[in-house]
Each structure stands twice: as C-alpha cells, then as structure tokens.
N, CA, C and O atoms as a GROMACS GRO file, in nm:
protein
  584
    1UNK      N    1  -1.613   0.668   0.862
    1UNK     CA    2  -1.551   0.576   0.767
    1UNK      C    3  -1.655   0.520   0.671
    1UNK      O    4  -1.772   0.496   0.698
    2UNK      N    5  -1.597   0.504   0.561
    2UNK     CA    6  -1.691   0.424   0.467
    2UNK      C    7  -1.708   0.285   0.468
    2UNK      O    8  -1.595   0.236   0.469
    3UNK      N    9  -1.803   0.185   0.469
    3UNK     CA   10  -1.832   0.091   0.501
    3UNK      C   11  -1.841  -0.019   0.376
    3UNK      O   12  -1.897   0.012   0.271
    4UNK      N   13  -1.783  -0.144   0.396
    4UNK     CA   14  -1.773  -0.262   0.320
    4UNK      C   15  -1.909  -0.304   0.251
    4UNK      O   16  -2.001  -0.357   0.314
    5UNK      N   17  -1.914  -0.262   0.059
    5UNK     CA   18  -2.028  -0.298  -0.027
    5UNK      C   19  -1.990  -0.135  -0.054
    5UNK      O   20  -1.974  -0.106  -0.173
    6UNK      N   21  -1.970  -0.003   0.068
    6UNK     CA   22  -1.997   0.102  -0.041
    6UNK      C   23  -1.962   0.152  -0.142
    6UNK      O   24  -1.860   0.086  -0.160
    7UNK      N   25  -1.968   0.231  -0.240
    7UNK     CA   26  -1.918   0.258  -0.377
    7UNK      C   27  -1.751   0.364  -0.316
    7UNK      O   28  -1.749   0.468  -0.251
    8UNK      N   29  -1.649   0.294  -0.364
    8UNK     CA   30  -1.538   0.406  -0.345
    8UNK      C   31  -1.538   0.572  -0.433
    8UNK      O   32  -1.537   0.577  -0.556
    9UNK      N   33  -1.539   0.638  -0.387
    9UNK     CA   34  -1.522   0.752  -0.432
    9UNK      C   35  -1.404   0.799  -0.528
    9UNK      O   36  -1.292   0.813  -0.480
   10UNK      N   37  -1.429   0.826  -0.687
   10UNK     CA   38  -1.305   0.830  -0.761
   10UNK      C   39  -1.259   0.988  -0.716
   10UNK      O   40  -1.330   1.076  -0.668
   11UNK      N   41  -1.131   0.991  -0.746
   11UNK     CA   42  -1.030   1.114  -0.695
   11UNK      C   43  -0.942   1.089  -0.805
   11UNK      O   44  -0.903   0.981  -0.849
   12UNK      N   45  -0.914   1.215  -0.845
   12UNK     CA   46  -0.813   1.236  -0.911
   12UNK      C   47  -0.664   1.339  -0.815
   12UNK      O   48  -0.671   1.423  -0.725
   13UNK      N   49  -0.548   1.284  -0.885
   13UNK     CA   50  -0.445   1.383  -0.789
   13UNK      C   51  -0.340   1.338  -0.813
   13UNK      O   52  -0.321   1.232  -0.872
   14UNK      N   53  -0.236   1.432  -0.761
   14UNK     CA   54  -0.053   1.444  -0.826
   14UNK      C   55  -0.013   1.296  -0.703
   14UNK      O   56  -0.064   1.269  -0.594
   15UNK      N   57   0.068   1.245  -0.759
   15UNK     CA   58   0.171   1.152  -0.678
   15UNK      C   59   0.337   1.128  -0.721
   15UNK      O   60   0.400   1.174  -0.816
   16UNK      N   61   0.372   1.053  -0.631
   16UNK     CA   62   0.483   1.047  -0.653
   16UNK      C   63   0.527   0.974  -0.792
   16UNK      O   64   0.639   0.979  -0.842
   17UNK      N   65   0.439   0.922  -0.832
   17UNK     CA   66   0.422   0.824  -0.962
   17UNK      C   67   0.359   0.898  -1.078
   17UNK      O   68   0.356   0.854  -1.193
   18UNK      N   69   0.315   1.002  -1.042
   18UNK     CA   70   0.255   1.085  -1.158
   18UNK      C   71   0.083   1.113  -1.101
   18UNK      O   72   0.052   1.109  -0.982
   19UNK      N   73  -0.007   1.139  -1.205
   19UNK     CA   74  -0.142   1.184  -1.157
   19UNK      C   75  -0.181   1.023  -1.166
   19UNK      O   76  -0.152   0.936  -1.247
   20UNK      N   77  -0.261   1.024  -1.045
   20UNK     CA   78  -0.328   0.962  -0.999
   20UNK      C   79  -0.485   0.940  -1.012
   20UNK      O   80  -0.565   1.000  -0.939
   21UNK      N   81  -0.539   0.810  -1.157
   21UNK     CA   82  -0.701   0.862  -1.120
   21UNK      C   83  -0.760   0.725  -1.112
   21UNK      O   84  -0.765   0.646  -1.206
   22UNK      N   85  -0.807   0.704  -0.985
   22UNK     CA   86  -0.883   0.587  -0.952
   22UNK      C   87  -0.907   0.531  -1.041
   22UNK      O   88  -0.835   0.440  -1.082
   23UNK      N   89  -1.044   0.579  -1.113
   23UNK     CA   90  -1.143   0.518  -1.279
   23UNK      C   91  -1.046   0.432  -1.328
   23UNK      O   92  -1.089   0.316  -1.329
   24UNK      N   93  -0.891   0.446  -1.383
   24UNK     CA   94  -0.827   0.398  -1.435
   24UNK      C   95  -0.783   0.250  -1.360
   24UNK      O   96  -0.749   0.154  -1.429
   25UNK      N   97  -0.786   0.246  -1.251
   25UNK     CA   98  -0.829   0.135  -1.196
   25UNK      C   99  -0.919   0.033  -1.173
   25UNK      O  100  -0.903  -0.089  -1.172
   26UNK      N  101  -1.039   0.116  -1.150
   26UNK     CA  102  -1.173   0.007  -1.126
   26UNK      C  103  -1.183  -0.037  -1.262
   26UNK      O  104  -1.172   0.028  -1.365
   27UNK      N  105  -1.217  -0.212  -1.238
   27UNK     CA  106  -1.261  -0.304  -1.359
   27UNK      C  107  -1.103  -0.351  -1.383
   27UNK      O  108  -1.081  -0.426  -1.478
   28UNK      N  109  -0.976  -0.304  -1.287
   28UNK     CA  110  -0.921  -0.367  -1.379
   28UNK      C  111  -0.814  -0.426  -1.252
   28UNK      O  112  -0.702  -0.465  -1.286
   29UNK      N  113  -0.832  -0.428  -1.183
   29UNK     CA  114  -0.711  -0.454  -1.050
   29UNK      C  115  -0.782  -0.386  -0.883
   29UNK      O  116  -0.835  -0.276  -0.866
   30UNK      N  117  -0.761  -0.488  -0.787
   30UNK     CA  118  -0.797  -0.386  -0.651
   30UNK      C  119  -0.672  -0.300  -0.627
   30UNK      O  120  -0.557  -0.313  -0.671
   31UNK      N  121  -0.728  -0.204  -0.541
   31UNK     CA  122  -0.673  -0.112  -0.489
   31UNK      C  123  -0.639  -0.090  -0.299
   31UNK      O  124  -0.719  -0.073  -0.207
   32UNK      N  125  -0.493  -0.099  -0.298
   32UNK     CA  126  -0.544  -0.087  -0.084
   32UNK      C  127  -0.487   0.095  -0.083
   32UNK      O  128  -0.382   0.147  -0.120
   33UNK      N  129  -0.636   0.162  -0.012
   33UNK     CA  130  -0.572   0.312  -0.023
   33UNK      C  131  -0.512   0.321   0.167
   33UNK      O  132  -0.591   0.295   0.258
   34UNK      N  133  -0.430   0.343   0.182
   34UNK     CA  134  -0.333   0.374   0.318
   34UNK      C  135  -0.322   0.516   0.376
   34UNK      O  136  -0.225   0.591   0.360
   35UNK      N  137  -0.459   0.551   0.462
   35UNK     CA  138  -0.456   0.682   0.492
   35UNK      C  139  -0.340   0.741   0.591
   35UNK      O  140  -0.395   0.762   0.699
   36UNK      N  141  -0.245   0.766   0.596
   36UNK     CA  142  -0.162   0.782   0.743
   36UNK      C  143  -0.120   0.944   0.759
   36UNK      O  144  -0.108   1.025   0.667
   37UNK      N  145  -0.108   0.959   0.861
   37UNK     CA  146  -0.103   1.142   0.896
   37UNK      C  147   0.015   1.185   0.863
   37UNK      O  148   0.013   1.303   0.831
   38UNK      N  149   0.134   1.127   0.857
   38UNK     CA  150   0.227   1.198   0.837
   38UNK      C  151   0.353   1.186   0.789
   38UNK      O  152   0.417   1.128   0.878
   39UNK      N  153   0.436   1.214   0.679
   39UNK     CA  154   0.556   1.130   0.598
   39UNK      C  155   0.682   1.190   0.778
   39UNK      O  156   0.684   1.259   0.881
   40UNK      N  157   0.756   1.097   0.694
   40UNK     CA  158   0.887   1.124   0.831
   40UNK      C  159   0.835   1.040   0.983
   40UNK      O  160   0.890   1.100   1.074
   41UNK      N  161   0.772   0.953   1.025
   41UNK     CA  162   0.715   0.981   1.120
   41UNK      C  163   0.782   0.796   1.226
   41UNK      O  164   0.845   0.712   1.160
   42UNK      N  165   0.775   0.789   1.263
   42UNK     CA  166   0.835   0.643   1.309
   42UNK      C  167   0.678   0.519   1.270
   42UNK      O  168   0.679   0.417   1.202
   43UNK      N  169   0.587   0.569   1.328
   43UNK     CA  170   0.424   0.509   1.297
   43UNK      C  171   0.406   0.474   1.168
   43UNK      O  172   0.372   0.365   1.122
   44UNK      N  173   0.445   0.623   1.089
   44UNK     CA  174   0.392   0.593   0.943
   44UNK      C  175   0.509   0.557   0.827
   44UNK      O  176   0.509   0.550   0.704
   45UNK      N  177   0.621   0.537   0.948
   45UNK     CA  178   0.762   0.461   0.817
   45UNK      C  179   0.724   0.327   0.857
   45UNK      O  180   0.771   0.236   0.789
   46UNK      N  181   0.654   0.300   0.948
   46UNK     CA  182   0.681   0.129   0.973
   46UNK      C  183   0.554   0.087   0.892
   46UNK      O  184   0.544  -0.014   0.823
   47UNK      N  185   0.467   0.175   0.911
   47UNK     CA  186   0.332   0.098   0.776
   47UNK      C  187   0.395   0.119   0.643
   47UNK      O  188   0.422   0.016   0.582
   48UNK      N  189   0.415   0.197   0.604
   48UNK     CA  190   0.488   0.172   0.483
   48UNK      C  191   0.607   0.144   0.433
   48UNK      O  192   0.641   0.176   0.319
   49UNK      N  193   0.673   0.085   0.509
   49UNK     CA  194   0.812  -0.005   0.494
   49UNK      C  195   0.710  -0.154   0.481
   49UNK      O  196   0.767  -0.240   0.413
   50UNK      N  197   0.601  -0.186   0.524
   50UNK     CA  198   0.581  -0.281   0.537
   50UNK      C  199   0.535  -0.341   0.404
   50UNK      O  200   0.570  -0.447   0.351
   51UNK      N  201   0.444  -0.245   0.361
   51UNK     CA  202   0.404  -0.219   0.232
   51UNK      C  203   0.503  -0.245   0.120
   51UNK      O  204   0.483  -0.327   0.030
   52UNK      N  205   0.614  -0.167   0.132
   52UNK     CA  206   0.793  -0.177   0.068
   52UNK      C  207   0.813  -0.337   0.076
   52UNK      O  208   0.826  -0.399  -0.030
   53UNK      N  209   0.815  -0.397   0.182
   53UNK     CA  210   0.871  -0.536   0.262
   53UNK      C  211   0.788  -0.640   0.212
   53UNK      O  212   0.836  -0.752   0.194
   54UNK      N  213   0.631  -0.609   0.180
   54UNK     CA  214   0.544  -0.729   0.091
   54UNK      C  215   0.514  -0.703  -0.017
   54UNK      O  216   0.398  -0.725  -0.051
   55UNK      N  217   0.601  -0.651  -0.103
   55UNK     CA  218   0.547  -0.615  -0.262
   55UNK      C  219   0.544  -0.750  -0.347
   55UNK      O  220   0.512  -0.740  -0.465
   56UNK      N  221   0.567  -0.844  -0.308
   56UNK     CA  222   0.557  -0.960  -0.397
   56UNK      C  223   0.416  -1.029  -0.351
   56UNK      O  224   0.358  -1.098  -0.435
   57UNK      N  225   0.350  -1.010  -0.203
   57UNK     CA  226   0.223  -1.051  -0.147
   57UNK      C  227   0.093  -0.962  -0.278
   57UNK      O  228   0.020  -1.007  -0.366
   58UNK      N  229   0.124  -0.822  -0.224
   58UNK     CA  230   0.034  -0.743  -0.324
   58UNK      C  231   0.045  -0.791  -0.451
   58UNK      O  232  -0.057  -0.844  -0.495
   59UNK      N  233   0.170  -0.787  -0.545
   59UNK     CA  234   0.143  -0.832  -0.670
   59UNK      C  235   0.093  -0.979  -0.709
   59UNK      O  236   0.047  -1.028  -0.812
   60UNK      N  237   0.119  -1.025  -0.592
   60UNK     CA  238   0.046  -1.186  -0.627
   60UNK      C  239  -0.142  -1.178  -0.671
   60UNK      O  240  -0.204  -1.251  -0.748
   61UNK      N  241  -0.197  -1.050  -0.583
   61UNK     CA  242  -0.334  -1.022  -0.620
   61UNK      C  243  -0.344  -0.856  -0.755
   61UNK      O  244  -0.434  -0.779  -0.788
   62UNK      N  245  -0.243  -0.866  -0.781
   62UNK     CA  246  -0.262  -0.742  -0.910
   62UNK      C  247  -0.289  -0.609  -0.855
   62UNK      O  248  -0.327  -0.515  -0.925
   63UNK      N  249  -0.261  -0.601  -0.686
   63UNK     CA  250  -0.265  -0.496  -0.600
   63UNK      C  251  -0.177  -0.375  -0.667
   63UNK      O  252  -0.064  -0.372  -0.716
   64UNK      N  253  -0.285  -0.269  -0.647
   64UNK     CA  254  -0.191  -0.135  -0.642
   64UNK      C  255  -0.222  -0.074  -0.528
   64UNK      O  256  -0.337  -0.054  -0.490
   65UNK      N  257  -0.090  -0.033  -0.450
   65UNK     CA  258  -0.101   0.031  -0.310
   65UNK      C  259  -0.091   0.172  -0.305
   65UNK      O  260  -0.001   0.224  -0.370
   66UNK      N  261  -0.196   0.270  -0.215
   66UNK     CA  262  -0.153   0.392  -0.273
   66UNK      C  263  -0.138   0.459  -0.092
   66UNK      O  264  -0.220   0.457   0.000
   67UNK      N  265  -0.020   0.505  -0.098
   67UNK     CA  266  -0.041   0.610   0.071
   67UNK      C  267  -0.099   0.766   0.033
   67UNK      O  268  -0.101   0.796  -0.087
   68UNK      N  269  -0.137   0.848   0.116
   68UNK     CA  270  -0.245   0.903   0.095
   68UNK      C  271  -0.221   0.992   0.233
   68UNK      O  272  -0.261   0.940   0.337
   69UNK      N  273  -0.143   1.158   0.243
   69UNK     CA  274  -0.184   1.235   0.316
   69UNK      C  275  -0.180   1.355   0.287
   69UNK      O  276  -0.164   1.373   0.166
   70UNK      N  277  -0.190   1.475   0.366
   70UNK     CA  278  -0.179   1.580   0.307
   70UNK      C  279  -0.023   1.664   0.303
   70UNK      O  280  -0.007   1.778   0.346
   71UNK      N  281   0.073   1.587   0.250
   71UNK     CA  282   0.183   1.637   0.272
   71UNK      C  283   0.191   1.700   0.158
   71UNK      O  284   0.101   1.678   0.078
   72UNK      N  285   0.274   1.771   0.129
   72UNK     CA  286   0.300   1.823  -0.045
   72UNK      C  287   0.352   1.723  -0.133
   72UNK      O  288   0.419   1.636  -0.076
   73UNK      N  289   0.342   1.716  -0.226
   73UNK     CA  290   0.433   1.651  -0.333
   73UNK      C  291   0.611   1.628  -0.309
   73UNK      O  292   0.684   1.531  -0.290
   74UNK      N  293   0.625   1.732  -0.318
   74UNK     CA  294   0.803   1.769  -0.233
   74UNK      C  295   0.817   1.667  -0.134
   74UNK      O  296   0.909   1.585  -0.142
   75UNK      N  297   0.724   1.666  -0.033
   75UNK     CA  298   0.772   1.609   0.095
   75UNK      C  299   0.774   1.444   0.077
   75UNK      O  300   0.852   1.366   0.133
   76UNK      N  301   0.660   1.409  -0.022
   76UNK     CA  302   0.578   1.290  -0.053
   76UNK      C  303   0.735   1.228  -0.127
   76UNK      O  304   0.786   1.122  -0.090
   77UNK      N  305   0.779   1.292  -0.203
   77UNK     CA  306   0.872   1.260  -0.252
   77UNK      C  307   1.079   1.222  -0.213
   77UNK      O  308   1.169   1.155  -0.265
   78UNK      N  309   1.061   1.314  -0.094
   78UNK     CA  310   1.157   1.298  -0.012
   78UNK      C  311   1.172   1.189   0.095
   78UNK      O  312   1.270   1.128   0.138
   79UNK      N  313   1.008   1.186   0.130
   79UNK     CA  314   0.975   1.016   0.222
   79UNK      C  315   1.029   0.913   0.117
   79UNK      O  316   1.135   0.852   0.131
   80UNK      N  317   0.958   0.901   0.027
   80UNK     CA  318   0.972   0.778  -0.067
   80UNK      C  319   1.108   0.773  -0.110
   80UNK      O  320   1.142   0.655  -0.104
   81UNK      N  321   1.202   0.844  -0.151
   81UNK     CA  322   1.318   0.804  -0.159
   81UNK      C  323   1.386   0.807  -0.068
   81UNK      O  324   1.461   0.710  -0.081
   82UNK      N  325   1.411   0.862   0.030
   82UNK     CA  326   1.438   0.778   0.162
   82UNK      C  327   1.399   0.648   0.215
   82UNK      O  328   1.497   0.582   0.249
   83UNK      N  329   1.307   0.602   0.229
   83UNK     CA  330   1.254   0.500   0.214
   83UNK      C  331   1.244   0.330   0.110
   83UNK      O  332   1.207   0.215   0.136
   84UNK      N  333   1.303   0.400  -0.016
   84UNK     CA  334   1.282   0.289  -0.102
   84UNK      C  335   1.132   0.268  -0.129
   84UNK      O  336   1.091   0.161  -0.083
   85UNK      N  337   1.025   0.354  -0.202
   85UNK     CA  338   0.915   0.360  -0.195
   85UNK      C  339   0.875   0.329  -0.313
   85UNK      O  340   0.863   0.421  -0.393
   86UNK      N  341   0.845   0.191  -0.356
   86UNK     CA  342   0.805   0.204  -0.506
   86UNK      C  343   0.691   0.234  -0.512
   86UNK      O  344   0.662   0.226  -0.631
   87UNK      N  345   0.590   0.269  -0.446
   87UNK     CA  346   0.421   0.258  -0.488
   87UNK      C  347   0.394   0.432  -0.468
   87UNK      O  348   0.471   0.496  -0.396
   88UNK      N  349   0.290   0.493  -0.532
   88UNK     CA  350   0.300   0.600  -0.523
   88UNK      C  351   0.211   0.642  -0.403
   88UNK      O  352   0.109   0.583  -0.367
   89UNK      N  353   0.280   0.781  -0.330
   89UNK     CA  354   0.199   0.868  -0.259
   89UNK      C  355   0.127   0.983  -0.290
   89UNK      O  356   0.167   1.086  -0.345
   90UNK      N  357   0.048   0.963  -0.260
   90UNK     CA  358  -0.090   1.086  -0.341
   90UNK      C  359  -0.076   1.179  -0.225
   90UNK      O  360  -0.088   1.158  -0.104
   91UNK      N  361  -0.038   1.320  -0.314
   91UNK     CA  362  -0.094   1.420  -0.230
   91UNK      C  363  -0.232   1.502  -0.236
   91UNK      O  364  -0.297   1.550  -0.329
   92UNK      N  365  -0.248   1.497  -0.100
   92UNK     CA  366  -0.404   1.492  -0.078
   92UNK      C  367  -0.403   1.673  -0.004
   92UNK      O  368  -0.474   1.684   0.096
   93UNK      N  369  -0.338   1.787  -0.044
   93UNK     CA  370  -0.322   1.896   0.060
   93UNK      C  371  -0.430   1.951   0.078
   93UNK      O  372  -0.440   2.014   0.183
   94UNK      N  373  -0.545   1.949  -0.012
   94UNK     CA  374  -0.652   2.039   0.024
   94UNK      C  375  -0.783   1.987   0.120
   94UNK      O  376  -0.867   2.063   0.168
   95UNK      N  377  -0.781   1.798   0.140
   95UNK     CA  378  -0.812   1.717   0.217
   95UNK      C  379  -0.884   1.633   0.124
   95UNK      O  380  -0.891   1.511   0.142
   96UNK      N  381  -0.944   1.701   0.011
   96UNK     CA  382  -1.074   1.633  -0.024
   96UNK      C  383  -1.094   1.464  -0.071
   96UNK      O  384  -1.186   1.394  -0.112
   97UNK      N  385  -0.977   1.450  -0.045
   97UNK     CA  386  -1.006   1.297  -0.081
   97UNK      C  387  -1.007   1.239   0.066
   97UNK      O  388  -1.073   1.136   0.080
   98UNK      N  389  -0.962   1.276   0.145
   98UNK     CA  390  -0.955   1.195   0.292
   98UNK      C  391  -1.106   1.275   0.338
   98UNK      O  392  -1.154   1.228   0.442
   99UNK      N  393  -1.152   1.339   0.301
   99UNK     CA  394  -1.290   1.392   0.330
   99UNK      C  395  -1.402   1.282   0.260
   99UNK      O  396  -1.494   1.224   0.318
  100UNK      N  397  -1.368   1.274   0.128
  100UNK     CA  398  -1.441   1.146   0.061
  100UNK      C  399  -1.471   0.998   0.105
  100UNK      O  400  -1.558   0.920   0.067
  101UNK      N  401  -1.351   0.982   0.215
  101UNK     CA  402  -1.319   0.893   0.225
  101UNK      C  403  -1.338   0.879   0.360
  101UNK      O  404  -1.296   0.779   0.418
  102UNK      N  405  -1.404   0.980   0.425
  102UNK     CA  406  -1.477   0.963   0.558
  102UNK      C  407  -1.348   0.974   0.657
  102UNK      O  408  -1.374   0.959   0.777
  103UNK      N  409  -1.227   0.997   0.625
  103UNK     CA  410  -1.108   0.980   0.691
  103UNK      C  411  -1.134   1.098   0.804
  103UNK      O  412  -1.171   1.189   0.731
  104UNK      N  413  -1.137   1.148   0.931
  104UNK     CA  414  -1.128   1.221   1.042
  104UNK      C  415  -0.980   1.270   1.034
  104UNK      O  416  -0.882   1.231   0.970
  105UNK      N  417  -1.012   1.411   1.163
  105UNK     CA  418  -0.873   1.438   1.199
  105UNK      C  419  -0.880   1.373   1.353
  105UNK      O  420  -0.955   1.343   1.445
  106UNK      N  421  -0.753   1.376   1.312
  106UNK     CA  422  -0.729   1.318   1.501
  106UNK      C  423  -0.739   1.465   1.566
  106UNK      O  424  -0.696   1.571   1.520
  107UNK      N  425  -0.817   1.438   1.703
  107UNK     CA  426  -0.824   1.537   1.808
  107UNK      C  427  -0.843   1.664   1.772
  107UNK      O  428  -0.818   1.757   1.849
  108UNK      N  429  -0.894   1.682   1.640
  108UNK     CA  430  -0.916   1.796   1.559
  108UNK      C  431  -0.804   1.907   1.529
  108UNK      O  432  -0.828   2.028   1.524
  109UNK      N  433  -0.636   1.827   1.502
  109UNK     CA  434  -0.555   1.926   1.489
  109UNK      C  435  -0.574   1.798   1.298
  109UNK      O  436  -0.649   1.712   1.253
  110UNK      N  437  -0.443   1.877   1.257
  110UNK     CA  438  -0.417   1.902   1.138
  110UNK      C  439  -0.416   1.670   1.055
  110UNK      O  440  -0.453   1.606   0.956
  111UNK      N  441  -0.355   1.652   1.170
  111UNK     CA  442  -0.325   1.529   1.161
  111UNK      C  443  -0.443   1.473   1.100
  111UNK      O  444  -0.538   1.551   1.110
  112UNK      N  445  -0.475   1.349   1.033
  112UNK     CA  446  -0.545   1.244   0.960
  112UNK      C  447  -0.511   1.141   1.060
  112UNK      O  448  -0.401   1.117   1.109
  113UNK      N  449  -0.661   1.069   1.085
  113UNK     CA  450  -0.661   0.914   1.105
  113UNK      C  451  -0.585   0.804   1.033
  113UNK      O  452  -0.551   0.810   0.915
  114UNK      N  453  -0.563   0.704   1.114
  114UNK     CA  454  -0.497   0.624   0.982
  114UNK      C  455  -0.611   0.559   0.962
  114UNK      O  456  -0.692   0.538   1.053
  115UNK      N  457  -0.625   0.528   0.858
  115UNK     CA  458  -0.735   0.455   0.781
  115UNK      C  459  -0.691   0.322   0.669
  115UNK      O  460  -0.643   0.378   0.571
  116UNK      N  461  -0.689   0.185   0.648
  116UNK     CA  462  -0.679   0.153   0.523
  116UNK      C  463  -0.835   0.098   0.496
  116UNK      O  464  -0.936   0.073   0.561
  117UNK      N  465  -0.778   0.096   0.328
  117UNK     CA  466  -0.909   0.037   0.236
  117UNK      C  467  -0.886  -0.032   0.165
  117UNK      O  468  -0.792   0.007   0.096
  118UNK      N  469  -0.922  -0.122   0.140
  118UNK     CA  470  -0.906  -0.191  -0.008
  118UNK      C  471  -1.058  -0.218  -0.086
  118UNK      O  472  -1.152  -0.288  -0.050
  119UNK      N  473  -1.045  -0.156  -0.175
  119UNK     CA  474  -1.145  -0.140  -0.369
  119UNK      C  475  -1.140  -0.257  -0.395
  119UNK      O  476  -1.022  -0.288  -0.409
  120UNK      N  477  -1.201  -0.335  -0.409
  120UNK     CA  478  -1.209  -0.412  -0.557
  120UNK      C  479  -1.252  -0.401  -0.677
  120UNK      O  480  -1.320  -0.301  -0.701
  121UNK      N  481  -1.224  -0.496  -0.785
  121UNK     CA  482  -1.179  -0.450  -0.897
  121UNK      C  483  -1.350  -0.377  -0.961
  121UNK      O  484  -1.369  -0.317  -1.067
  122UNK      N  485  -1.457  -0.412  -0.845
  122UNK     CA  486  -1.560  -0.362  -0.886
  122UNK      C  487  -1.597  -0.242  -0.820
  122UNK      O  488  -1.715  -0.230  -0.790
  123UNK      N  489  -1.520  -0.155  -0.795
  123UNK     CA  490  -1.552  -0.040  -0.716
  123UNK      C  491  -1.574  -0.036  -0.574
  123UNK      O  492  -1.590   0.066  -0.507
  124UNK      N  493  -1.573  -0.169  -0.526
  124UNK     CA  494  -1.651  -0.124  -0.408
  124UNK      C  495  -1.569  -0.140  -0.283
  124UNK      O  496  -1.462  -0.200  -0.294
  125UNK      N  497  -1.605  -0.094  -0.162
  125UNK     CA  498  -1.494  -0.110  -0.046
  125UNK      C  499  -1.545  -0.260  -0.007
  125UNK      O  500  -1.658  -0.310   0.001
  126UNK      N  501  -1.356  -0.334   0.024
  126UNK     CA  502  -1.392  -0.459   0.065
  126UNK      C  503  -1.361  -0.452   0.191
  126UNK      O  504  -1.432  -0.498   0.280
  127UNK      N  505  -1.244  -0.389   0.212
  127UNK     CA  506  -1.211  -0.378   0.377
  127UNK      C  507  -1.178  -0.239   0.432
  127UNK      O  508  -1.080  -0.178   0.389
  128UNK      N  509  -1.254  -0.191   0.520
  128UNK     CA  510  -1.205  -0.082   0.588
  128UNK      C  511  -1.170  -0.088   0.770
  128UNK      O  512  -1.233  -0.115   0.872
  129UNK      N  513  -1.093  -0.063   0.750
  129UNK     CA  514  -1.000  -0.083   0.940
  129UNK      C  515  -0.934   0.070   0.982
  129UNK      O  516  -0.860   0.119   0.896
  130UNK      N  517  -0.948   0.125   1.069
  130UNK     CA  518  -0.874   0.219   1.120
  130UNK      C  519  -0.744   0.164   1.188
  130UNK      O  520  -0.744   0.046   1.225
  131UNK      N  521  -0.608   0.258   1.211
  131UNK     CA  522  -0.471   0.155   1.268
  131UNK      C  523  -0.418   0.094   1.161
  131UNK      O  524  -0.442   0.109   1.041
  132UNK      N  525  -0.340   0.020   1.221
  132UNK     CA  526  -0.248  -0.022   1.184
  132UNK      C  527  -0.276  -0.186   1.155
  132UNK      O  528  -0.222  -0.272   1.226
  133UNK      N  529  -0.374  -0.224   1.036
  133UNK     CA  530  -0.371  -0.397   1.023
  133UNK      C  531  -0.252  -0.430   0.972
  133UNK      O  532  -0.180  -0.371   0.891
  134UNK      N  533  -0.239  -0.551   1.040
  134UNK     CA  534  -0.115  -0.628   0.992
  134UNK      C  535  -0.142  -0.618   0.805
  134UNK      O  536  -0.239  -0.582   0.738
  135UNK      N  537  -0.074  -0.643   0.787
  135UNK     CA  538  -0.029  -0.685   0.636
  135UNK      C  539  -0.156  -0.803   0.571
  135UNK      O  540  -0.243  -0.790   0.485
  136UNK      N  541  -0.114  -0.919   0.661
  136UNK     CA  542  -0.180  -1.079   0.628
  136UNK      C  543  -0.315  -0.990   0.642
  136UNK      O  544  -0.366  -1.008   0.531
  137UNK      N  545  -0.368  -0.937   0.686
  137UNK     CA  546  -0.531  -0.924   0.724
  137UNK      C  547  -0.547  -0.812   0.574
  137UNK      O  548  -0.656  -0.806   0.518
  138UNK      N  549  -0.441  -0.737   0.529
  138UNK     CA  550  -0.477  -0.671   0.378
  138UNK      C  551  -0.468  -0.784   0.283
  138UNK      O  552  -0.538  -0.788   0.182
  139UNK      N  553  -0.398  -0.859   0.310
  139UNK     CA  554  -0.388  -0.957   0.190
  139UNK      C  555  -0.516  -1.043   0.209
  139UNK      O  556  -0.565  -1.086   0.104
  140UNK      N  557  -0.580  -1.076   0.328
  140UNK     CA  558  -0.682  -1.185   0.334
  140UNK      C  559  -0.778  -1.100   0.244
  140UNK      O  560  -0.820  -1.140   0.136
  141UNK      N  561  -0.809  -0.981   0.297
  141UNK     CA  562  -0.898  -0.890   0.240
  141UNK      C  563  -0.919  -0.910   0.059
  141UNK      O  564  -1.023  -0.940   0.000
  142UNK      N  565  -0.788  -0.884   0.001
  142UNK     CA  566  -0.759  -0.924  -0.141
  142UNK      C  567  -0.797  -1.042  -0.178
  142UNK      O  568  -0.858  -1.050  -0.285
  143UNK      N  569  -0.771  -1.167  -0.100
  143UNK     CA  570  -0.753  -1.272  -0.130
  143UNK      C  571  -0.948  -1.291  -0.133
  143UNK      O  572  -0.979  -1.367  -0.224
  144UNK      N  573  -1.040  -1.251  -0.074
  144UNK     CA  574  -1.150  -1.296  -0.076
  144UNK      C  575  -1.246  -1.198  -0.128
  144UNK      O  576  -1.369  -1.208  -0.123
  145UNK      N  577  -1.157  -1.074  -0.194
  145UNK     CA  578  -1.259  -0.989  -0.262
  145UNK      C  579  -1.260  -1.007  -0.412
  145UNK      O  580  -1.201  -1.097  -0.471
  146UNK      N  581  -1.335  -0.910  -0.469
  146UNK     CA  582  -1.363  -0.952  -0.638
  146UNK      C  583  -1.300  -0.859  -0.663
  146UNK      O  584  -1.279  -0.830  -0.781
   0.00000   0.00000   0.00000
C-alpha cells in the first residue's frame, strides 16, 4: 500500500462517467479512490451503497468518489444502475492502476484487496486503510486534509 504524504499516482481511464484523469483533479478538490474486488457482490454493494447513502457528507468537502476494479465497463455500468450509482466506476481491466496503487490480489487469485484512499487537493495520500472504514473515518480523513 501506499503510505500517507506519498505522491498519488495519476491514471488515466474509461468510467462510468466518462474518461477519467486524476491531473484534472489535483489542485482542485480531494479525491477518496475505493479499491473493491468485485461489482455484484454483497461486500462490495454495501461499500458502495454507502458511498450512494452519504453523498451530501462528501460534497460538503468538494469530494469526488471514485470505485475502482477490474470489471469491464459493461459490467461497471450494470452495477451502477442497479444500484443508483452516481459517482463514477473506473475500469481498471489491465490492473495498472491498482498496481500503482500498491493494491494486492487476495490469495493470489484474480480478486483485488479492498483498499480506500483519499488525495488531497495537493496530490498527496491522506488516508490509506485496507477493509472496509466506516464512512465517518473517510470523512474525518477529508475533514483534516488539505
């Protein structure tokens, strides 16, 4: 995992929201990136329902939330509208951004760690946690980064 002060790694990539490129972020808003292994999944609908469930917490800090696995676009897109997903999911299929991002596989099959992060608006990682943090502990994160 990448560690709190280090420089986030910019990535560019397709989402459910369109292409996705970090740069266009830093300097101007934090970022929480939400690594989770797998759309459809009971684990990874309840982190991101939660995400869905505090969109007025995030926008209170100018948060953009991004989920982040290697599903296809197609699939990325079938979660989220099932779901009610306003924030976009980046597809990541070839890994290299969850590689950037120090993200592991679990038990060395196909699956991704869950990982979150949150950027601030100066590039840098403010919080990194593996699992599942509550919500309040992403927002504290926001609330005391730059």
């Amino acid at each position: 995992m990448l560690r709190i002060g280090d420089q986030a790694p910019l990535f560019e990539a397709n989402s459910t929201e369109g292409l996705i490129r970090l740069q266009d972020y830093i300097g101007r808003q934090p970022v929480v990136l939400i690594f989770y292994p797998m759309d459809e999944t009971p684990g990874c609908t309840k982190q991101l329902c939660a995400v869905r469930d505090s969109k007025a917490l995030y926008a209170a800090h100018h948060a953009v939330v991004m989920g982040i696995n290697s599903g296809s676009l197609e699939q990325h897109h079938k979660f989220a509208s099932a779901q009610g997903y306003d924030f976009p999911l980046v597809a990541d299929a070839n890994g290299s951004i969850r590689r950037r991002y120090a993200v592991g596989k679990m038990l060395g099959i196909v699956l991704q760690q869950r990982v979150v992060y949150v950027i601030g608006k100066n590039g840098r990682i403010q919080f990194a946690k593996k699992g599942l943090p509550p919500t309040e502990e992403i927002i504290a994160a926001l609330s005391g980064g730059s």
